[in-house]
mmCIF file as Biopython writes it, N, C-alpha, C and O atoms, coordinates in Angstrom:
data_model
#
loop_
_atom_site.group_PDB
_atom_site.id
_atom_site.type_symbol
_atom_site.label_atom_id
_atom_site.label_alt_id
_atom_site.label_comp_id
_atom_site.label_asym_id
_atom_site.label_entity_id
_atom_site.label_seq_id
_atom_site.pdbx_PDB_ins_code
_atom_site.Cartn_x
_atom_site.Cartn_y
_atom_site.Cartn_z
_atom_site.occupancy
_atom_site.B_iso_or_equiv
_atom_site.auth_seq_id
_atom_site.auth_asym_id
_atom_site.pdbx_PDB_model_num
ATOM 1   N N  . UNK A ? 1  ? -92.767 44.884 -23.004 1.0 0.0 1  A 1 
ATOM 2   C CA . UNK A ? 1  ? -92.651 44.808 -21.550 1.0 0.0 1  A 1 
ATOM 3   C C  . UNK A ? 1  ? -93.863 45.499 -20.938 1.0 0.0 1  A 1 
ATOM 4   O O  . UNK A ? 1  ? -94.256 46.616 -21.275 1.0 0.0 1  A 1 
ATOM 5   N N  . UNK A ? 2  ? -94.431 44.710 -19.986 1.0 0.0 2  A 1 
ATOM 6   C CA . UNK A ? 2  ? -95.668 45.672 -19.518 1.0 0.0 2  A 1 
ATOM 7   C C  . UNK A ? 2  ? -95.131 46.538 -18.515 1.0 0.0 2  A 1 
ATOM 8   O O  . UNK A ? 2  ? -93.904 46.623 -18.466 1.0 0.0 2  A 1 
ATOM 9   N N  . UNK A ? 3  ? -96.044 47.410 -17.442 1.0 0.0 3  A 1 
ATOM 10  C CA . UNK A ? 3  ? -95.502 48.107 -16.786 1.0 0.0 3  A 1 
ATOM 11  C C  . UNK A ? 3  ? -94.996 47.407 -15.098 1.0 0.0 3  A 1 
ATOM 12  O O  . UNK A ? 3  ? -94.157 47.920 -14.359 1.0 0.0 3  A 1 
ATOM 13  N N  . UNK A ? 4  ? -95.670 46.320 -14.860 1.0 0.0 4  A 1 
ATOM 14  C CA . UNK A ? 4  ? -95.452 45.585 -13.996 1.0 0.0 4  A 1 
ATOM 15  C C  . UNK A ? 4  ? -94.292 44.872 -13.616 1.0 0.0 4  A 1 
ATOM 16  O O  . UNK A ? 4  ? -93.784 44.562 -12.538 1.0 0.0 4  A 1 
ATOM 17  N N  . UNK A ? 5  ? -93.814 44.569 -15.711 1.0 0.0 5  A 1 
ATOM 18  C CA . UNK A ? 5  ? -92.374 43.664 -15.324 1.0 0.0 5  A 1 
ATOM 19  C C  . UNK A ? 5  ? -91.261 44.072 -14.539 1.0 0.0 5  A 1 
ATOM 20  O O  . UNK A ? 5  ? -90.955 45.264 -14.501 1.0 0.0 5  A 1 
ATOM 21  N N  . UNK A ? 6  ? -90.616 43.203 -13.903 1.0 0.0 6  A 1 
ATOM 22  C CA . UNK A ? 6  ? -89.628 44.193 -13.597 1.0 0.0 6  A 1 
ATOM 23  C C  . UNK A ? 6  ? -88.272 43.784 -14.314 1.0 0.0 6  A 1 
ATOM 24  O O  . UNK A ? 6  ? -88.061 42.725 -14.905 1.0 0.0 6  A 1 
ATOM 25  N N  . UNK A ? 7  ? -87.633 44.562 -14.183 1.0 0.0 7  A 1 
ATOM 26  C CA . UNK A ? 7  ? -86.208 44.189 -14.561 1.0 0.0 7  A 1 
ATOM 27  C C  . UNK A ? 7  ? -85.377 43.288 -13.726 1.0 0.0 7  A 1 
ATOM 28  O O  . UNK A ? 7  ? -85.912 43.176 -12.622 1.0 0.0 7  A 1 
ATOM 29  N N  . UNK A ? 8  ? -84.097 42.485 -13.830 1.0 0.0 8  A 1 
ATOM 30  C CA . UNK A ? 8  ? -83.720 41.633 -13.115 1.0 0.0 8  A 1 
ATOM 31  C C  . UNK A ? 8  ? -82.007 41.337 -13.383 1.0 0.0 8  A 1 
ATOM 32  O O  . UNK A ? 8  ? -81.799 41.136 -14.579 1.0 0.0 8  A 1 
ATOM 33  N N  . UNK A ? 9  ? -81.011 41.283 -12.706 1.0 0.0 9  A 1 
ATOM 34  C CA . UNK A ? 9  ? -79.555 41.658 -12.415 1.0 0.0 9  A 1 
ATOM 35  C C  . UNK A ? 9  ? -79.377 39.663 -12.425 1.0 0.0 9  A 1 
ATOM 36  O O  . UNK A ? 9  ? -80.003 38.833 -11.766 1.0 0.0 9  A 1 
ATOM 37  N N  . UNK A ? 10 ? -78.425 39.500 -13.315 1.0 0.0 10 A 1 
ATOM 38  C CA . UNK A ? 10 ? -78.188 37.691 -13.405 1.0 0.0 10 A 1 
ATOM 39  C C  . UNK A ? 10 ? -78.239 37.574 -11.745 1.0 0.0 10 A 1 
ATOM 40  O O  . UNK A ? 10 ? -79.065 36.707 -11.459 1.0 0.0 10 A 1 
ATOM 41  N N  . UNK A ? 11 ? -77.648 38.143 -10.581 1.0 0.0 11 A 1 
ATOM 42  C CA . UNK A ? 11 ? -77.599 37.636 -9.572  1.0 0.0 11 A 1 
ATOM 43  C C  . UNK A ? 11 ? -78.996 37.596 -8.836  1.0 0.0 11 A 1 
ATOM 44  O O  . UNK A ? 11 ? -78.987 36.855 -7.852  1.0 0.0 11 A 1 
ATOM 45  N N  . UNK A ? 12 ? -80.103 38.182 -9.076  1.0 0.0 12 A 1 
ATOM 46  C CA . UNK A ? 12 ? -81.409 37.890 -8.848  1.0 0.0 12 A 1 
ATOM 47  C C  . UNK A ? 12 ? -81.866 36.552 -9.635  1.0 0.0 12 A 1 
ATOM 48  O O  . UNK A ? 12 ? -82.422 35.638 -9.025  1.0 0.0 12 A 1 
ATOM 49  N N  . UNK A ? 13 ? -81.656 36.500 -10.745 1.0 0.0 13 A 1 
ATOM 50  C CA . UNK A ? 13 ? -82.282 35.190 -11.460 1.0 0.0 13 A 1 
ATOM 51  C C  . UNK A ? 13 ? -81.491 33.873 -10.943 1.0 0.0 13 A 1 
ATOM 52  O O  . UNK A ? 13 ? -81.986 32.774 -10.688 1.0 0.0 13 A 1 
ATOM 53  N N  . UNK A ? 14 ? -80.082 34.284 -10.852 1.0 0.0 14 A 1 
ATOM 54  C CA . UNK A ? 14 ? -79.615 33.038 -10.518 1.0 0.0 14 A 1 
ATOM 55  C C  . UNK A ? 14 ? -79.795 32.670 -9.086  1.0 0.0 14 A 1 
ATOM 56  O O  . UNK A ? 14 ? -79.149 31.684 -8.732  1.0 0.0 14 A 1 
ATOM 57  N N  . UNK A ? 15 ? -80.608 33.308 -8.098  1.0 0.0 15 A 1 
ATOM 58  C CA . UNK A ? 15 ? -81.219 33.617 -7.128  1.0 0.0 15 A 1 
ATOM 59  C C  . UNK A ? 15 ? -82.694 32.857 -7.371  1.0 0.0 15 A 1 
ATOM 60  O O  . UNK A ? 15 ? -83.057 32.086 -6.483  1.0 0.0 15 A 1 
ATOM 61  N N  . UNK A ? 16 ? -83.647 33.065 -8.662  1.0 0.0 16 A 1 
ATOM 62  C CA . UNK A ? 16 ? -84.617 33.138 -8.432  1.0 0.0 16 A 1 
ATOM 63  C C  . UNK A ? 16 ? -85.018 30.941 -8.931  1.0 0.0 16 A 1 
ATOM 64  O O  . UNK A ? 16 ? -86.093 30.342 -8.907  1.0 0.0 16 A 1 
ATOM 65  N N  . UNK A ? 17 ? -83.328 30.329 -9.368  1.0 0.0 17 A 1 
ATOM 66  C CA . UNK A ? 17 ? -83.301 29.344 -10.250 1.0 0.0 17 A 1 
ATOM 67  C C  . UNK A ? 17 ? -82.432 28.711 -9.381  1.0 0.0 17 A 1 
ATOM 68  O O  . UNK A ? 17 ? -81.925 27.641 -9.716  1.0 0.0 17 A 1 
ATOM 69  N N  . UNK A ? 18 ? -82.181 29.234 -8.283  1.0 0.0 18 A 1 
ATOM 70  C CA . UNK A ? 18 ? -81.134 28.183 -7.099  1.0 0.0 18 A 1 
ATOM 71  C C  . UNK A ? 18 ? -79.459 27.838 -8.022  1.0 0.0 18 A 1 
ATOM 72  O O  . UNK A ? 18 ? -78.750 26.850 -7.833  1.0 0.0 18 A 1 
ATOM 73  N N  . UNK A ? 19 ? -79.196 28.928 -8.955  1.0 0.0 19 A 1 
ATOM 74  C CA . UNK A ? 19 ? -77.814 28.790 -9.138  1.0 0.0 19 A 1 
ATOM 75  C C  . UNK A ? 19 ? -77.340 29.740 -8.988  1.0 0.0 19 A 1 
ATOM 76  O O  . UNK A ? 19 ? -77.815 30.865 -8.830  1.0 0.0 19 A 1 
ATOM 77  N N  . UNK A ? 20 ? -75.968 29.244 -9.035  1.0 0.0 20 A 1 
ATOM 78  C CA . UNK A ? 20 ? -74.757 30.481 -8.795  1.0 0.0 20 A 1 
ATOM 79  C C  . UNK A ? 20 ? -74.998 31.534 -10.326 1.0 0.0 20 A 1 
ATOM 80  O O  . UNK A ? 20 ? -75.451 31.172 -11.412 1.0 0.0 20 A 1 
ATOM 81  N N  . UNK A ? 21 ? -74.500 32.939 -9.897  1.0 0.0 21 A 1 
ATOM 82  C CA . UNK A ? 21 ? -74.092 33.774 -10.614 1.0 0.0 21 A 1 
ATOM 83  C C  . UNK A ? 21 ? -73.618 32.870 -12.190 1.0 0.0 21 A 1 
ATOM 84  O O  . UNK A ? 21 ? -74.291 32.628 -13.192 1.0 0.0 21 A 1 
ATOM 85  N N  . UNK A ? 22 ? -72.278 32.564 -11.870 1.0 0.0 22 A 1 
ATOM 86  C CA . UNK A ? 22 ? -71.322 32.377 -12.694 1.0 0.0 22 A 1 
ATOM 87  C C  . UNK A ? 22 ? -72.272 30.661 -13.326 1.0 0.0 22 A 1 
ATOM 88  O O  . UNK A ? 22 ? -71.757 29.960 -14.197 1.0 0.0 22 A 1 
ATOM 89  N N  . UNK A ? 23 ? -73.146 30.430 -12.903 1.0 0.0 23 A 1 
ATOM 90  C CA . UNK A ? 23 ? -73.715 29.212 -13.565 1.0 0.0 23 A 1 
ATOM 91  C C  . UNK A ? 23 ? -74.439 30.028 -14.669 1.0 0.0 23 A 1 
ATOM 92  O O  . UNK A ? 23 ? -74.221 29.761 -15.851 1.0 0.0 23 A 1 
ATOM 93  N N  . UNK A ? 24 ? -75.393 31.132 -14.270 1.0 0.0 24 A 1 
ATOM 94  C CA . UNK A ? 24 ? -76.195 31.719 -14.926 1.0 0.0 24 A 1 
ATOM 95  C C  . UNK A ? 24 ? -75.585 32.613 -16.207 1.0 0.0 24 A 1 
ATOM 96  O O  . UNK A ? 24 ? -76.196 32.907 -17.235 1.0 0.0 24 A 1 
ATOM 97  N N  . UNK A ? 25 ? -74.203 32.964 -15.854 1.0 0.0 25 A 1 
ATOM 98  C CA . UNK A ? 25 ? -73.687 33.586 -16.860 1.0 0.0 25 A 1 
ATOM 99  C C  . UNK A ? 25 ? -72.751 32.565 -18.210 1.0 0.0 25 A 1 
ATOM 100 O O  . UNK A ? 25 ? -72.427 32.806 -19.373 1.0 0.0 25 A 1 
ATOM 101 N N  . UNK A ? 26 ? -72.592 31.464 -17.349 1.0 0.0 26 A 1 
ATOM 102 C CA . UNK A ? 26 ? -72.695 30.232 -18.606 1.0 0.0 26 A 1 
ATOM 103 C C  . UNK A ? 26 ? -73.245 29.628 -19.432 1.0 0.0 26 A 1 
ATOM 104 O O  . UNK A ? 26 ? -72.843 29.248 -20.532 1.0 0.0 26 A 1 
ATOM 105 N N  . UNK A ? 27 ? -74.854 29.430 -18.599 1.0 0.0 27 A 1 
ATOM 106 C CA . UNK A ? 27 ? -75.824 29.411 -19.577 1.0 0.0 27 A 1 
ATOM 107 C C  . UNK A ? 27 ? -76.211 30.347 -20.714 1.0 0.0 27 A 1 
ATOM 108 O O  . UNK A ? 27 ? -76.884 30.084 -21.711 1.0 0.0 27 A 1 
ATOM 109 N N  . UNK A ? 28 ? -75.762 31.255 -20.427 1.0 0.0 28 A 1 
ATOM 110 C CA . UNK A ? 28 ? -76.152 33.139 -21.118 1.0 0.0 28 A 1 
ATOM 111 C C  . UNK A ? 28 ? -75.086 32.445 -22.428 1.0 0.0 28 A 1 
ATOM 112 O O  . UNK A ? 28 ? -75.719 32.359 -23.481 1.0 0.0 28 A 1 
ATOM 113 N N  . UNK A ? 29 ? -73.542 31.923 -22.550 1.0 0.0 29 A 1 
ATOM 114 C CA . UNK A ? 29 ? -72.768 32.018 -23.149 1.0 0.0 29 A 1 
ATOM 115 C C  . UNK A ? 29 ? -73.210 30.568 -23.806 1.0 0.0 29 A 1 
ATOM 116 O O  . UNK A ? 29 ? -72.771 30.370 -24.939 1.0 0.0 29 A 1 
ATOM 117 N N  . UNK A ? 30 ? -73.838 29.774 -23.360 1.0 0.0 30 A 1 
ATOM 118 C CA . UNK A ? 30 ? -74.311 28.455 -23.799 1.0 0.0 30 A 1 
ATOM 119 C C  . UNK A ? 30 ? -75.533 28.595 -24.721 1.0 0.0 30 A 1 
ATOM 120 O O  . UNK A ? 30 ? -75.649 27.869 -25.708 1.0 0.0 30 A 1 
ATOM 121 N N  . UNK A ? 31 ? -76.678 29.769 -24.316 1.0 0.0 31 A 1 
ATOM 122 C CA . UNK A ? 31 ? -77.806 29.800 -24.912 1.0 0.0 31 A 1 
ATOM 123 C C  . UNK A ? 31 ? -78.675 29.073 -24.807 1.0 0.0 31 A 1 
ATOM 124 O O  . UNK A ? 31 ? -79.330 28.447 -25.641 1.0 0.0 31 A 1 
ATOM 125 N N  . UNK A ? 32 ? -78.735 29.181 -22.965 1.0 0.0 32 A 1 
ATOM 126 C CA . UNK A ? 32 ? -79.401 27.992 -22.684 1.0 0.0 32 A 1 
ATOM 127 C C  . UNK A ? 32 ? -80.202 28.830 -21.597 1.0 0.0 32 A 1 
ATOM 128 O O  . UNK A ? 32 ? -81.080 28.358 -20.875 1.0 0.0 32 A 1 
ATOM 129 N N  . UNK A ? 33 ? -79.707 30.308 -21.594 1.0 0.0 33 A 1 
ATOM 130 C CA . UNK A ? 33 ? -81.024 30.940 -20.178 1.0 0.0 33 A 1 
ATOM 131 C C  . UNK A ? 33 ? -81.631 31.487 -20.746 1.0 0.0 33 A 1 
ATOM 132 O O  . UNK A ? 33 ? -81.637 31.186 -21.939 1.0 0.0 33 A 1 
ATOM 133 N N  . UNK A ? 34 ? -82.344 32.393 -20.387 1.0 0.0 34 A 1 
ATOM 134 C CA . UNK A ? 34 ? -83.632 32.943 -20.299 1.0 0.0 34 A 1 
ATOM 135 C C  . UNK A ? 34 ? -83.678 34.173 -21.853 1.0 0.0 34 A 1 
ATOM 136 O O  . UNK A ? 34 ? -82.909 34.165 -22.815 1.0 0.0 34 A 1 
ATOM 137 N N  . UNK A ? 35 ? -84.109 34.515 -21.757 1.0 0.0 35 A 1 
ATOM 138 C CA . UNK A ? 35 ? -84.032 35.709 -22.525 1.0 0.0 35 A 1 
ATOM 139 C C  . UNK A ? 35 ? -83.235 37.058 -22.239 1.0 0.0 35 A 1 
ATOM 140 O O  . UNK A ? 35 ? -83.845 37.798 -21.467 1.0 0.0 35 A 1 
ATOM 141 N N  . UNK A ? 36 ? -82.131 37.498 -22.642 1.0 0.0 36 A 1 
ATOM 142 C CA . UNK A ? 36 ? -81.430 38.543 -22.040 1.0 0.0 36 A 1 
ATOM 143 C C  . UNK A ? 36 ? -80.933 39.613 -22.735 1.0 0.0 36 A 1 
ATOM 144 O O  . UNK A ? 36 ? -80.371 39.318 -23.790 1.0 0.0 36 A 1 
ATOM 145 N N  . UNK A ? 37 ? -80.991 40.995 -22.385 1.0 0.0 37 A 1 
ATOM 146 C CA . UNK A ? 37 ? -80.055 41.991 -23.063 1.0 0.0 37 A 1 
ATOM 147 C C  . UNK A ? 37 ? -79.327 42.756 -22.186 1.0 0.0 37 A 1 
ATOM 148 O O  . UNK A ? 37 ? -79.429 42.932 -20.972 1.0 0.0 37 A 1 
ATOM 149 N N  . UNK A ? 38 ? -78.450 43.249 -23.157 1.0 0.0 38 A 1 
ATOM 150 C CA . UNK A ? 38 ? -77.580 43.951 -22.099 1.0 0.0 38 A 1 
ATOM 151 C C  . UNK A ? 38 ? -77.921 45.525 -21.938 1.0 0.0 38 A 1 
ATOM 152 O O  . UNK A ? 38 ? -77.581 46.186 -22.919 1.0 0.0 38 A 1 
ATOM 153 N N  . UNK A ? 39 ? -78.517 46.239 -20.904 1.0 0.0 39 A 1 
ATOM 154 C CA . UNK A ? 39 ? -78.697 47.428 -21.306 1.0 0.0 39 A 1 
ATOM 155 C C  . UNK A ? 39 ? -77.833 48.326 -20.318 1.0 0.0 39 A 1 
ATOM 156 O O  . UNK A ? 39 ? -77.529 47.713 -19.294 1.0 0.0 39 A 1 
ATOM 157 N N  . UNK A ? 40 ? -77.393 49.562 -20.379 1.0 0.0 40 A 1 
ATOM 158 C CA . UNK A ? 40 ? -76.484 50.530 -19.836 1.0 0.0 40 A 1 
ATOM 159 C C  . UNK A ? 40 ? -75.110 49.717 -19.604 1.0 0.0 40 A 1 
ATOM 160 O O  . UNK A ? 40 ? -74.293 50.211 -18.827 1.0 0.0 40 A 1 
ATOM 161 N N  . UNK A ? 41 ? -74.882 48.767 -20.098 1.0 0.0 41 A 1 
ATOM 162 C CA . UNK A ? 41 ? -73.994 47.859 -19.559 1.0 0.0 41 A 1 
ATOM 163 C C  . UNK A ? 41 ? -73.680 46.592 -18.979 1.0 0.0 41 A 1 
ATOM 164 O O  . UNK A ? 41 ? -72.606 45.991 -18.992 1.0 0.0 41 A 1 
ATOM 165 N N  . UNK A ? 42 ? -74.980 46.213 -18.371 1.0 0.0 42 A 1 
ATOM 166 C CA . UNK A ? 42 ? -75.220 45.334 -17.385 1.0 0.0 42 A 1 
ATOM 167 C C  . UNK A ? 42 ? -76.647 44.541 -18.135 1.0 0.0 42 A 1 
ATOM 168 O O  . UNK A ? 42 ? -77.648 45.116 -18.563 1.0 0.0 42 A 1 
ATOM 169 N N  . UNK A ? 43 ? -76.303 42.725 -18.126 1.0 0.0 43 A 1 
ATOM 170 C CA . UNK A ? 43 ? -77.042 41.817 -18.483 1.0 0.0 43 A 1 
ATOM 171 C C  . UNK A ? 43 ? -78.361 41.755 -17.352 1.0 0.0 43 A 1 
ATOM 172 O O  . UNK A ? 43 ? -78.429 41.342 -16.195 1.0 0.0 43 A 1 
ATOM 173 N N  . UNK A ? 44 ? -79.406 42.405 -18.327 1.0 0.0 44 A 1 
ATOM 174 C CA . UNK A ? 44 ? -81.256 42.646 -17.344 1.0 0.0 44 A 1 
ATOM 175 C C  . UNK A ? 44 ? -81.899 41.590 -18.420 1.0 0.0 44 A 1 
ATOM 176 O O  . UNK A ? 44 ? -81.774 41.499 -19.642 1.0 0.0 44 A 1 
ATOM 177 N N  . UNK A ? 45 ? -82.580 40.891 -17.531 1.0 0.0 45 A 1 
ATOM 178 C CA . UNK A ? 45 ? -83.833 39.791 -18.064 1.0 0.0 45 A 1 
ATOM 179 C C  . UNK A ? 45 ? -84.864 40.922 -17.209 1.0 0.0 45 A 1 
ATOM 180 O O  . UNK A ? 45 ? -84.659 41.679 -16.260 1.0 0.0 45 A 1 
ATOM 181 N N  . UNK A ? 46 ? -86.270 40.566 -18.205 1.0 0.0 46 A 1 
ATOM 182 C CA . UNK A ? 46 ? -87.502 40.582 -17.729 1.0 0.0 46 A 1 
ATOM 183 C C  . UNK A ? 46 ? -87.748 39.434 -17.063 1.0 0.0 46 A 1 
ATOM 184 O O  . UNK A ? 46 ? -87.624 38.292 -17.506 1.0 0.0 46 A 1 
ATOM 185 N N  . UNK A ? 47 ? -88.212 39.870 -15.650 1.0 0.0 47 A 1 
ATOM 186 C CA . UNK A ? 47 ? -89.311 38.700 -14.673 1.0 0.0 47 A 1 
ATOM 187 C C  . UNK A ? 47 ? -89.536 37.997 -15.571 1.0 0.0 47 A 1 
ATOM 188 O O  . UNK A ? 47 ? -88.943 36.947 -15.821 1.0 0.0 47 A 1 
ATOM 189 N N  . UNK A ? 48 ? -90.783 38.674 -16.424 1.0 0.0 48 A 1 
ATOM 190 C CA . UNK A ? 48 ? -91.864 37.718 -16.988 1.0 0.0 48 A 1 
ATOM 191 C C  . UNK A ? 48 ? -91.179 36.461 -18.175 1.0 0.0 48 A 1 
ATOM 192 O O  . UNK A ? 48 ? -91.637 35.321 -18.247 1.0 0.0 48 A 1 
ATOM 193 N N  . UNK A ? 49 ? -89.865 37.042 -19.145 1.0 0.0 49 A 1 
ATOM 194 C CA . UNK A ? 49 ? -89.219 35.945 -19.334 1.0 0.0 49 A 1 
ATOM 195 C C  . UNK A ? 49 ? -88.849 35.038 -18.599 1.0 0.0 49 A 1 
ATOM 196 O O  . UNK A ? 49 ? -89.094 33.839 -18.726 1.0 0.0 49 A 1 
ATOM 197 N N  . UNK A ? 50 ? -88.071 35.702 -17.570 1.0 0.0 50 A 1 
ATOM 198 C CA . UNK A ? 50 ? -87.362 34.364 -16.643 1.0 0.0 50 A 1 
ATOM 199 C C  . UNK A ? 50 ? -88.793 33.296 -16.380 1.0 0.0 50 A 1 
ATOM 200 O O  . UNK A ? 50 ? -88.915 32.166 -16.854 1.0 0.0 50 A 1 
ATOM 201 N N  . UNK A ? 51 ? -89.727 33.968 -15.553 1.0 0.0 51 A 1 
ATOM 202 C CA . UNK A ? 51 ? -90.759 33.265 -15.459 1.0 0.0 51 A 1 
ATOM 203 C C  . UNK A ? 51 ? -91.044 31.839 -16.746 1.0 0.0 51 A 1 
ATOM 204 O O  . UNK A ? 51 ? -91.048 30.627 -16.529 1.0 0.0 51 A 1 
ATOM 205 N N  . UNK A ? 52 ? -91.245 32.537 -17.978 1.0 0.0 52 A 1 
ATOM 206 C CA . UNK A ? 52 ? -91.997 31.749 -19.142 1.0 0.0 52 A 1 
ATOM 207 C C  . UNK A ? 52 ? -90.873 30.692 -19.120 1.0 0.0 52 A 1 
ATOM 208 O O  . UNK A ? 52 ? -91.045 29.477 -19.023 1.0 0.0 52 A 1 
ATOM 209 N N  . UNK A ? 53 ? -89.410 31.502 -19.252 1.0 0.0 53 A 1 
ATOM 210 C CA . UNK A ? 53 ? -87.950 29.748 -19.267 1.0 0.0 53 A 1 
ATOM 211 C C  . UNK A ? 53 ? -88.640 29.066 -18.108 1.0 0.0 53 A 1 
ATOM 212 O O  . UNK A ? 53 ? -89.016 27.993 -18.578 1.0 0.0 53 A 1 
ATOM 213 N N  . UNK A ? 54 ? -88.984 29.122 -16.903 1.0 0.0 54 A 1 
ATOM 214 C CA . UNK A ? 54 ? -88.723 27.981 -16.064 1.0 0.0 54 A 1 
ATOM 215 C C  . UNK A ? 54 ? -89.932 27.397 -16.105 1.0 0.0 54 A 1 
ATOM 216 O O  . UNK A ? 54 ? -89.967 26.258 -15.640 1.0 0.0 54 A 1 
ATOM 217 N N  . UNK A ? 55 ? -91.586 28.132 -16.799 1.0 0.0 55 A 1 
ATOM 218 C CA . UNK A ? 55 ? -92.537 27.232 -17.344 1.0 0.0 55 A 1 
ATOM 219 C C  . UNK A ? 55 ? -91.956 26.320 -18.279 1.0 0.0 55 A 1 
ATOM 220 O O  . UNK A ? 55 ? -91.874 25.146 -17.916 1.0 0.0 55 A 1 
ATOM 221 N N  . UNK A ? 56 ? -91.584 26.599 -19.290 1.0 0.0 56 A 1 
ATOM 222 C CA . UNK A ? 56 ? -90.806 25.615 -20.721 1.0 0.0 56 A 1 
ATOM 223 C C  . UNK A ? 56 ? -90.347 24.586 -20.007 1.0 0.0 56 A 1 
ATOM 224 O O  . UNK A ? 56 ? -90.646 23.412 -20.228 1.0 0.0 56 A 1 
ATOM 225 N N  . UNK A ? 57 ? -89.281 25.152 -18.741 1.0 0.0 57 A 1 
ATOM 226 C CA . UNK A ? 57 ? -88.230 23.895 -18.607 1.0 0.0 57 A 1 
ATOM 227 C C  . UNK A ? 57 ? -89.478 22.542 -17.852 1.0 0.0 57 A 1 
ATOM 228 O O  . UNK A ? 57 ? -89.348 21.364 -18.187 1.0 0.0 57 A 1 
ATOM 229 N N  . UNK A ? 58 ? -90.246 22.846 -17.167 1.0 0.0 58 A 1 
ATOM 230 C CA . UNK A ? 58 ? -91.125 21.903 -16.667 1.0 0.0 58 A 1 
ATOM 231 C C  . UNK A ? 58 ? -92.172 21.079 -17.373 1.0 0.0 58 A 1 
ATOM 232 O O  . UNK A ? 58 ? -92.718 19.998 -17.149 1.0 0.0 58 A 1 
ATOM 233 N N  . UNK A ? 59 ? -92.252 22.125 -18.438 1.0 0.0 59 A 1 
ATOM 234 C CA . UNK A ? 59 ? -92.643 21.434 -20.050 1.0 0.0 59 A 1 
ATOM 235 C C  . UNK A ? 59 ? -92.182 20.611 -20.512 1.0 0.0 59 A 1 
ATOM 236 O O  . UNK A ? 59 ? -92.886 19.627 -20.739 1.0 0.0 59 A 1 
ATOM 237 N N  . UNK A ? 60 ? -90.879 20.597 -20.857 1.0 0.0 60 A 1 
ATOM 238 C CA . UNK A ? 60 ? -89.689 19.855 -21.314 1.0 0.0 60 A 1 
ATOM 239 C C  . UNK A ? 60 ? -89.570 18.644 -20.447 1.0 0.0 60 A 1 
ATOM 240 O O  . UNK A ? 60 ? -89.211 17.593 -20.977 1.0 0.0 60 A 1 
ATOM 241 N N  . UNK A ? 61 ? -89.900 18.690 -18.839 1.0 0.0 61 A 1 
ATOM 242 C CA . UNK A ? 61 ? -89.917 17.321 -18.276 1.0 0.0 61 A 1 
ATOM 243 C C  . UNK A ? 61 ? -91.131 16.408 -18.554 1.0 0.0 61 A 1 
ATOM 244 O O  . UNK A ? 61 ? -91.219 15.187 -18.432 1.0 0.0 61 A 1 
ATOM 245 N N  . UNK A ? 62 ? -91.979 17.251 -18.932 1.0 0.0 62 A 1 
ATOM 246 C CA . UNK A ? 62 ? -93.221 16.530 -18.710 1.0 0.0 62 A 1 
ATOM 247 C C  . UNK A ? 62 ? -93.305 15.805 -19.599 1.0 0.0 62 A 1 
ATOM 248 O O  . UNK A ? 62 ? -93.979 14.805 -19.351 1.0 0.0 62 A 1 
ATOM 249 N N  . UNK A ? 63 ? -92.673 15.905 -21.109 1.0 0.0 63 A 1 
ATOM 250 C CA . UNK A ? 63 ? -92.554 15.354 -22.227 1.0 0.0 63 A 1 
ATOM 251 C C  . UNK A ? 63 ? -91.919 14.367 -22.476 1.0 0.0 63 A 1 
ATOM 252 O O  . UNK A ? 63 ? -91.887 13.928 -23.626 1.0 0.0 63 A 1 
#
């Protein structure tokens, strides 16, 4: 993690991907979002992952 990344709460990402919470926490159970761990308790993605999933996913169309 560099020092820039920031940390990120599913309701920011699913914020930052135009879905609901509870979409984002399906995908999490599907293995279909971003990169995630759970730390103090609570499911934190790095920005810069979320970022790289929604490069891929536009990848994936282009193909």
């Amino acid at each position: 993690m560099t020092t820039t990344d920031r940390l990120l709460f599913v309701e920011e990402v699913a914020e930052m991907i135009r879905r609901s919470p509870a979409s984002v926490r399906f995908m999490i159970h599907a293995g279909t979002a971003p990169k995630s761990a759970k730390l103090a308790g609570r499911r934190m993605f790095r920005e810069s992952d979320v970022l790289a999933w929604i490069d891929e996913q536009f990848e994936k169309e282009a193909s």
